[in-house]
C-alpha positions, 0 to 999 in steps of 0.5 A: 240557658235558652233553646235559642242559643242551646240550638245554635251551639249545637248545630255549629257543632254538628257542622263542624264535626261534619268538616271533621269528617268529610275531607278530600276522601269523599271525592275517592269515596266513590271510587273505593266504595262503588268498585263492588257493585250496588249490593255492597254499598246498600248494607254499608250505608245500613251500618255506617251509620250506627257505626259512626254514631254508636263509636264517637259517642263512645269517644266522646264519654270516654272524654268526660269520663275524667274525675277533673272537669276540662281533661282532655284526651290525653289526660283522661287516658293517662288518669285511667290506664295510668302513665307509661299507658298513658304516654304510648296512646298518646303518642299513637294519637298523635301520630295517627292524626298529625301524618292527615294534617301534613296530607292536607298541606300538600293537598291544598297546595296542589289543589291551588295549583291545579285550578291556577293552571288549568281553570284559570290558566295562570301559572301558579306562584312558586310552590315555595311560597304558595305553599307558604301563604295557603298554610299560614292562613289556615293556621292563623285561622286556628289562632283565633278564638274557639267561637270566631274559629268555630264559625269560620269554619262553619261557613266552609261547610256550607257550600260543601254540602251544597255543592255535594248535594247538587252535584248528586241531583245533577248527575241524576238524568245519566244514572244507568243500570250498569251497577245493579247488573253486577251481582257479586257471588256470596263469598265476593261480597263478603270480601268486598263488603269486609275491605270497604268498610275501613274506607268507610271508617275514614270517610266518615270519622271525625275522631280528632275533634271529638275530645275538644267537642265533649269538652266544650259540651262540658263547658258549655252545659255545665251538668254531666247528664245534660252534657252526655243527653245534648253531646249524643244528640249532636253526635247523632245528628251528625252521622245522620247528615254525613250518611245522608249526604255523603252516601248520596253523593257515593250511590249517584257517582256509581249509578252514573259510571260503569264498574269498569270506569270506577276501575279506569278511575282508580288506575289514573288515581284521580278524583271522582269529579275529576274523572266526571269532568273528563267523562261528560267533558263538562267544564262545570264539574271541572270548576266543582271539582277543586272548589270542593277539595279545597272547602272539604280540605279547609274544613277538615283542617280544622279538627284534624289541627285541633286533636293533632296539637292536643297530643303534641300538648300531651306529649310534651307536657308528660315530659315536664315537671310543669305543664306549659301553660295552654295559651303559650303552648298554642302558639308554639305548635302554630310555629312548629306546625306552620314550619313541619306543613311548609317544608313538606307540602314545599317537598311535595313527597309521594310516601303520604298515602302510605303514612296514613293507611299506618294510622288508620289501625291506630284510629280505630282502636282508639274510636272502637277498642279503647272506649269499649274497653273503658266501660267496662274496666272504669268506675265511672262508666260503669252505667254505660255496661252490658248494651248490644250497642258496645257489642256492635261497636267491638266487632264493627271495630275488629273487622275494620282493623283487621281489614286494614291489617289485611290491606298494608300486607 
């Protein structure tokens, strides 16, 4: 196989587990993360970055870690911790990404909404039947190939990262020192630094697409060695442009607002950008604003689709004596998932948010705990024991479940 399309496969990749990651959280990001000061968000960048490479690696060779080539997630957890196991985490997963994807539906909607009504200034069609088209097409964008899909998607991510890195250097000339004058006392900053780092965790996860990414490494490589060597450097990658990026984007946002405003913003529950807007009352922050919530929600769709059909496979085929076969089964989830999407953005219900932080222990020990707890019970990631990096991974899982915990309190 040649550099060339070795190189190609992988940076799709890259930029399509950076889709995964940066949904419309990132434009809150900023928010969550900046209200305690500029100190805290130095040593979070510092550790988000090993956190989320170190954990998705982990993922990812739990993934191929299965005796039988082409398992996906839910079929290695049922090889390795047996059955009744097995169909628990799968379901876990399943619910733990499957509430995101109905998020998105109701986001994009009221995305759409929102820029028809207030940028365009035409009123929106009945959210019935926007709901409808808007859904459909992203689905329907799921039914193509992998490549054709892949790609797709990969165009999404483009003028995301363009748009994000040149809303960070636009906001360059009004940075202030306002949040470097705030200098929390030892104890606050543990705090701050202790419920921050889910938020982080969230941000920057791409969980859901990593086991139909290690089975396409798989596919495509062919020979396990080389399969772990090119998926860790992808997965590598990865974190790198996500910290890069995002990081930039969260660091410029708070160097151009006060605490007090990041605090104005949270009540009013609105987006950074659209707190910007208003702020400098500039209408091309305002036209930003939504076009990047719609490619961030595109974008992320897609991995979240993906892990959330592959546990409702799972599911539903450890149910049955025969397994539906998977080309059937893509399309029944489409109808299922078109009509489940539909009715609940149509509803435009409140109780989301609320779903969601319910699964975001979920995710974390399925990213952090369970591929830990694999090395070392599993044979055949038995070669992966005894390194500080699965230390790190433990503890930097344990204080974001607990910090979550902490939080639904």
């Amino acid at each position: 196989m040649d550099q060339h399309s070795s190189k190609r496969f992988s940076l799709t990749w890259v930029l399509n587990l950076f889709g995964t990651a940066v949904g419309a959280g990132v434009l809150f990001l900023p928010i969550n993360a900046g209200m305690g000061g500029f100190l805290p968000l130095v040593v979070m960048t510092i550790l988000v970055g090993p956190m989320t490479y170190l954990a998705h690696r982990g993922l990812a060779r739990f993934v191929l870690s299965s005796k039988t080539p082409g398992s996906d997630i839910t079929n290695v957890v049922r090889e390795h911790f047996g059955d009744g196991a097995g169909k628990l985490i799968t379901l876990l997963y399943f619910l733990a990404i499957f509430p995101i994807l109905l998020i998105y539906g109701v986001g994009i909607t009221n995305t759409v909404t929102s820029f028809l009504e207030n940028q365009l200034h035409v009123a929106a069609p009945p959210r019935v039947i926007l709901s409808f088209i808007l859904i459909a097409i992203m689905i329907g964008v799921m039914l193509l190939n992998e490549e054709m899909m892949l790609k797709i998607t990969t165009y999404l991510v483009y003028p995301l990262v363009a748009i994000l890195f040149g809303l960070s250097i636009y906001l360059i000339p009004e940075w202030n020192g306002a949040a470097l004058s705030q200098v929390p006392q030892a104890s606050d900053f543990l705090v701050t630094l202790w419920l921050t780092i889910p938020v982080l965790v969230f941000a920057f996860n791409h969980s859901p697409a990593i086991s139909s990414f290690a089975l396409s490494q798989q596919k495509f490589y062919k020979d396990p060695e080389q399969t772990d060597k090119q998926a860790s450097n992808v997965l590598r990658s990865t974190a790198m442009i996500l910290v890069l990026f995002v990081m930039f984007f969260v660091f410029s946002c708070v160097l151009t607002l006060t605490p007090e405003e990041l605090l104005q913003a949270k009540a009013q529950n609105i987006s950074i950008l659209s707190y910007l807007a208003n702020k400098f009352d500039n209408p091309i922050i305002s036209y930003f604003g939504p076009l990047v919530a719609f490619l961030a929600i595109g974008s992320s769709f897609f991995g979240h689709y993906l892990g959330a059909r592959e546990g409702l496979e799972g599911l539903v085929n450890q149910m049955r004596k025969e397994p539906i076969e998977p080309a059937k089964f893509k399309k029944i989830t489409a109808v299922v998932f078109l009509i489940t999407l539909w009715i609940v953005a149509t509803l435009n219900p409140s109780i989301l948010g609320f779903i969601e932080s319910l699964g975001g222990p979920v995710i974390a020990m399925i990213l952090f705990i369970m591929p830990m707890y694999a090395i070392h019970t599993i044979p055949a990631l038995q070669k992966f024991k005894g390194k500080f990096s699965n230390v790190f991974v433990v503890v930097m899982g344990s204080v974001a479940i607990s910090a979550i915990v902490y939080g639904l309190f």
